[in-house]
N, C-alpha and C positions, 0 to 999 in steps of 0.2 A: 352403637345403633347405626345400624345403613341409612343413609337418605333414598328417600321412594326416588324412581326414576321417574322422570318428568315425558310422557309419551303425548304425543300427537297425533291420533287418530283422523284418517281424514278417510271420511266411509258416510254413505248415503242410506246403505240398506243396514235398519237398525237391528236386525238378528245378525246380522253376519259382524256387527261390532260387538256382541253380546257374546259370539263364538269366539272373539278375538279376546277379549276381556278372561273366560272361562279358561281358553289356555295357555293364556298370561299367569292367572292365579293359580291352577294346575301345575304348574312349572316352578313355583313356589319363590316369584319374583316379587319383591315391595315395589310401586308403582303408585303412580295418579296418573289417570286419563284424562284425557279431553277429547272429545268429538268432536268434528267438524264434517260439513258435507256441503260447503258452500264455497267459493274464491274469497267471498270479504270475510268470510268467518275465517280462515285460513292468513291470508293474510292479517288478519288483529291478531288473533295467534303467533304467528310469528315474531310480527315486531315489536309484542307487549309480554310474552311470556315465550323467551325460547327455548323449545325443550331440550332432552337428551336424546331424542331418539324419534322419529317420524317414520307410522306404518302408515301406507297410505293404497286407497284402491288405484287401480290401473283407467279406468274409467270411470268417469263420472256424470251427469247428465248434462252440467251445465261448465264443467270444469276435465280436467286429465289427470295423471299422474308426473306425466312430463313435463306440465307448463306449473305444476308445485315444485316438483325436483329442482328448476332451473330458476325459479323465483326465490328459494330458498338458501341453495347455494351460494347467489349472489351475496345476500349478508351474512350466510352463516356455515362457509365450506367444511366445515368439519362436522356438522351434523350428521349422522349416519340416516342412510334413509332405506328401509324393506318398503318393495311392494306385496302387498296383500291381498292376493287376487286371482279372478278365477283362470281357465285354462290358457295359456301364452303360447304361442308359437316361437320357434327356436331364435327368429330373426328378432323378435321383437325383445326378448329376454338379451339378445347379443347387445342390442341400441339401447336397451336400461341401461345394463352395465356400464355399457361402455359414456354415456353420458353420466353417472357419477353416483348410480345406485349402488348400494351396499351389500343387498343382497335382495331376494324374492323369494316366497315361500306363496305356494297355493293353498285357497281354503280351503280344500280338498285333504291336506296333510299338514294340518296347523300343529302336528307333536312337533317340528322340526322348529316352531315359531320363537320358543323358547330359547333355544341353544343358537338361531339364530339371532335372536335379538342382545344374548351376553357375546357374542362373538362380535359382532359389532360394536355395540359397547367398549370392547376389550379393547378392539384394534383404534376406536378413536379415542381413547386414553392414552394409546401407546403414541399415537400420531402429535397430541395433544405434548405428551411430556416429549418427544422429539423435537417440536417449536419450540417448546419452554427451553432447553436445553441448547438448540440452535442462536437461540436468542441469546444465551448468556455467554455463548461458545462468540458471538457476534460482538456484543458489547466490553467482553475482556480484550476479544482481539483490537476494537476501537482503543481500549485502556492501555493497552501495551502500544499502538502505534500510537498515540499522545503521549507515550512517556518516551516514547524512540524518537520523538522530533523533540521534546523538550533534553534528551542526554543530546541529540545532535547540537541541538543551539548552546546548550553547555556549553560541549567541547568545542565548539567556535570560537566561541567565547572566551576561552581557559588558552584557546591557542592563539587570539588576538593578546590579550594580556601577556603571556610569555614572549609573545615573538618583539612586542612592544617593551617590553623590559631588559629582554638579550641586546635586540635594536639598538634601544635606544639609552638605557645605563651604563651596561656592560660595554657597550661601541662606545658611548661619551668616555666610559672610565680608559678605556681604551687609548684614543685619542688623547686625551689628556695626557695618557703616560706617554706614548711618543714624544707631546711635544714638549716633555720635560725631558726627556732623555737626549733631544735636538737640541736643546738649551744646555745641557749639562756637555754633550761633548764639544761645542763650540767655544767653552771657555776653558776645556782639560788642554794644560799644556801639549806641545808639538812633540817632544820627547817622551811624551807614556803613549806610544805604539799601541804597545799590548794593549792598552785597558781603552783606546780609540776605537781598535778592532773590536773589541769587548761588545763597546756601544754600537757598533754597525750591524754587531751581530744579532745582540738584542732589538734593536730596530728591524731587520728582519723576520724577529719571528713574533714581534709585536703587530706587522703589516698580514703575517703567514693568522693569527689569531682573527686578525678582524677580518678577515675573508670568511674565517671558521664562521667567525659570529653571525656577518653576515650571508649564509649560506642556510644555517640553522634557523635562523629567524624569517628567510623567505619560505625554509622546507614548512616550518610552521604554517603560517600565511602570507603568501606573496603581497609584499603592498601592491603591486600594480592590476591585480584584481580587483582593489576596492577604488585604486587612482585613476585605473584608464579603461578599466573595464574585461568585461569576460572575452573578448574575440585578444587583444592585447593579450592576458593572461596564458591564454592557450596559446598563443605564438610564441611567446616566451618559454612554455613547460617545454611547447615543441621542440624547438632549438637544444635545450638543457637536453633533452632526450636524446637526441641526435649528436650530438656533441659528447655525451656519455656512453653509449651504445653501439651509436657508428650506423644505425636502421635508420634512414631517412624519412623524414618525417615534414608530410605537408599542408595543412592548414587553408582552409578557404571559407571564405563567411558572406552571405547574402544578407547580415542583420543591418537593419535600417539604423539603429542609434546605438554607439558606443559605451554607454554604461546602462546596464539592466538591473532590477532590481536583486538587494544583497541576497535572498535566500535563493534564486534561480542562478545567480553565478556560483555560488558557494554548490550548489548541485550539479551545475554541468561542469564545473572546474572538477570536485571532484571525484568524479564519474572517469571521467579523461585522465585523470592521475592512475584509476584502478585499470581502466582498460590498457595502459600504456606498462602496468605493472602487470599486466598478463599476459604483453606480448612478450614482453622480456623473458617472462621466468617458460610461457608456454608455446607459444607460436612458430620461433623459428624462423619468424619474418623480416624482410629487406627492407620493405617499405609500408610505409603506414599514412591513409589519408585522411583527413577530418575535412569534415564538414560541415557548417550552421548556416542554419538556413530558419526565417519565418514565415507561416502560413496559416491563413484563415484564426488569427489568435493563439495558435499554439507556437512554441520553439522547437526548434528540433537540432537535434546535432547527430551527427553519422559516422563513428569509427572504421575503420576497413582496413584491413592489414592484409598480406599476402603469404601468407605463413601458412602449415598446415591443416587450420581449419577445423574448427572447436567438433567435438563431436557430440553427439543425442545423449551419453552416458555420460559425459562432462556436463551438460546443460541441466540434468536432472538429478546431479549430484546435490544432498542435501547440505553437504561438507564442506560444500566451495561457499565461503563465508564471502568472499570478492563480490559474485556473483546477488546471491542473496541479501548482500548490502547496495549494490545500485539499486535493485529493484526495489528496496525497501526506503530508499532516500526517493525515486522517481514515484513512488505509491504514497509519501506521504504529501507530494505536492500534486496529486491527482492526477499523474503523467503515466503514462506507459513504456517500459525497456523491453524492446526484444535482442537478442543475440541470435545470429545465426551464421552456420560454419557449413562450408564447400568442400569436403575430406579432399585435403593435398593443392588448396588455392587458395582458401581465404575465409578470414572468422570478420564478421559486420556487427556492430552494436549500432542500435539504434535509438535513439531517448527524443521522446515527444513532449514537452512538460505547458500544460497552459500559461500563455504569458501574465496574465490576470486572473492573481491568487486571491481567494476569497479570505476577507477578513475575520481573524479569529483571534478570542483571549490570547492565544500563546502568544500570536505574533506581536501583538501591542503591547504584550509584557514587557519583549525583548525590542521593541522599537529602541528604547534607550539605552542599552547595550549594544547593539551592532550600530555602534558610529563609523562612518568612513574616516579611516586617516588620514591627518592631513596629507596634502600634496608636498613633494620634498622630502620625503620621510627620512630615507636611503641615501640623504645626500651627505652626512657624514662619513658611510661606508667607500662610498664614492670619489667624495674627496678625499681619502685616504690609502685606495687602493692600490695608489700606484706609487705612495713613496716608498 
């Protein structure tokens, strides 16, 4: 069984409601009416019984059609609304429309009242399940980037722990076997050559291992991100870059204090990792500048390299997973990433992120997993490096 359509009648002169009703029910529509022909009566209507659907006259004695239309919209934009009324001039029918009327039919030709009032109908149903559908298209995509920053904090997580166990087990196991093999050849007699050499050798490549380890374990997470902070960290990637690459690489920072909070370095640290892995594999570039800099509460930091110069079909490639991951690390801390390329000069990243992250379940979950390490961490690898 259909539900009656809930109509709002808003008409003064009571025959011409009486013609509206007749080809309503002519047109073989289920409905309940209501009359009005007053502002307050109009008003209680509204904001005590909203209906489906508002035919309304164009004039009224003491009221309009325009100051209902704009009174009604304000709480209830979806309501479809026909004026119902006598003859209009072309201007006047353009400024219905275009102020938010559905459609207009004249007295004069009420067979059309019918098929325009399902046609309306129709189309605020369709508008209707558009929201509805906007709205869950809204709250998955919320669902998915909550569950994109809780795999991020994972894998920070997963990669503090490994880098801390390579660090600091594997390096102590490390260590340990050196300085048992330094005790072992210091007591082999003077006459076993061979198995002297033996031992020098293997101390070699026991020294050539804890470089491995610690190498692995900084590619992990650098301790000096969480020790000395994000401008420190990026000086350092710089250099490795530089140093590996042979593209000079130079670092400049306007931030007022040296350690910032863990999920804003963990983002611009790495950001600067993926952008420096894009000049490499795309760019072609000599030289590359970074920049941090603070302003009006937000952070910001500035890539620029002098390379070829990202191009429009590059930027809009859905494929560049690089890409689509800054953006999606800068978007879930409410920041902005723009990228932009000068064909045959130079491709710019730019990342804005607010210095003052609002508090949320996720982050207070992982308050007690993102501990800073101690200070000293690396000083096994260190003191080791160079026997």
């Amino acid at each position: 069984m259909k539900k009656d359509i809930r109509i709002l009648l808003l008409e003064d002169n009571l025959a011409d409601a009486e013609l509206v009703k007749y080809a309503l029910r002519e047109g073989g529509l289920n409905f309940t009416i209501t009359r009005v022909d007053s502002k307050a009566q109009y008003l209680k209507e509204v904001d005590e019984n909203p209906p489906d659907i508002v035919l309304l006259d164009y004039s009224l004695p003491d009221f309009d059609g325009f100051s209902a239309l704009t009174i009604a919209q304000e709480k209830y934009p979806d309501i479809p609304f026909i004026f119902v009324t006598g003859t209009l001039g072309e201007e006047v029918v353009i400024e219905m429309l275009k102020s938010g009327a559905t459609d207009y039919v004249l007295k004069t030709r009420l067979s059309r009242l019918v098929p325009a009032v399902q046609r309306a109908l129709r189309e605020a149903g369709d508008r209707a399940e558009r929201r509805r559908t906007e709205e869950r298209l809204k709250k998955s995509h919320e669902q998915l980037r909550a569950l994109s920053m809780y795999l991020q904090h994972i894998r920070e997580d997963e990669r503090i722990r490994i880098s801390r166990q390579v660090h600091d087990e594997l390096g102590q196991a490390l260590t340990g076997l050196k300085m048992d093999l330094y005790w072992l050849a210091n007591r082999l007699p003077k006459q076993l050559r061979a198995v002297r050499e033996k031992t020098k050798t293997m101390s070699s490549h026991i020294d050539t291992t804890i470089q491995t380890v610690r190498r692995i374990s900084t590619e992990l997470r650098p301790g000096i991100l969480d020790d000395l902070g994000l401008f420190a960290a990026i000086e350092w990637q710089a250099a490795e870059f530089q140093k590996r690459t042979g593209v000079k690489c130079q670092v400049a920072s306007e931030l007022s204090e040296t350690i910032l909070d863990e999920e804003l370095n963990t983002a611009f640290f790495r950001i600067f990792q993926e952008s420096l892995t894009n000049v490499v594999r795309h760019a072609n570039a000599t030289r590359v500048d970074v920049r941090l800099w603070e302003q009006e509460g937000n952070l910001f930091m500035e890539i620029r390299d002098n390379g070829r110069g990202i191009s429009e079909a590059e930027l809009s490639n859905t494929k560049s997973l690089g890409l689509l991951g800054m953006r999606e690390r800068v978007a879930l801390l409410r920041g902005e990433l723009t990228v932009s390329g000068v064909p045959g000069e130079s491709t710019t990243v730019r990342v804005r992120i607010p210095r003052h992250q609002p508090a949320t379940t996720e982050s207070s979950n992982n308050e007690n997993t993102h501990r800073r390490r101690p200070r000293g961490r690396a000083s096994w690898a260190e003191a080791n490096s160079g026997r």
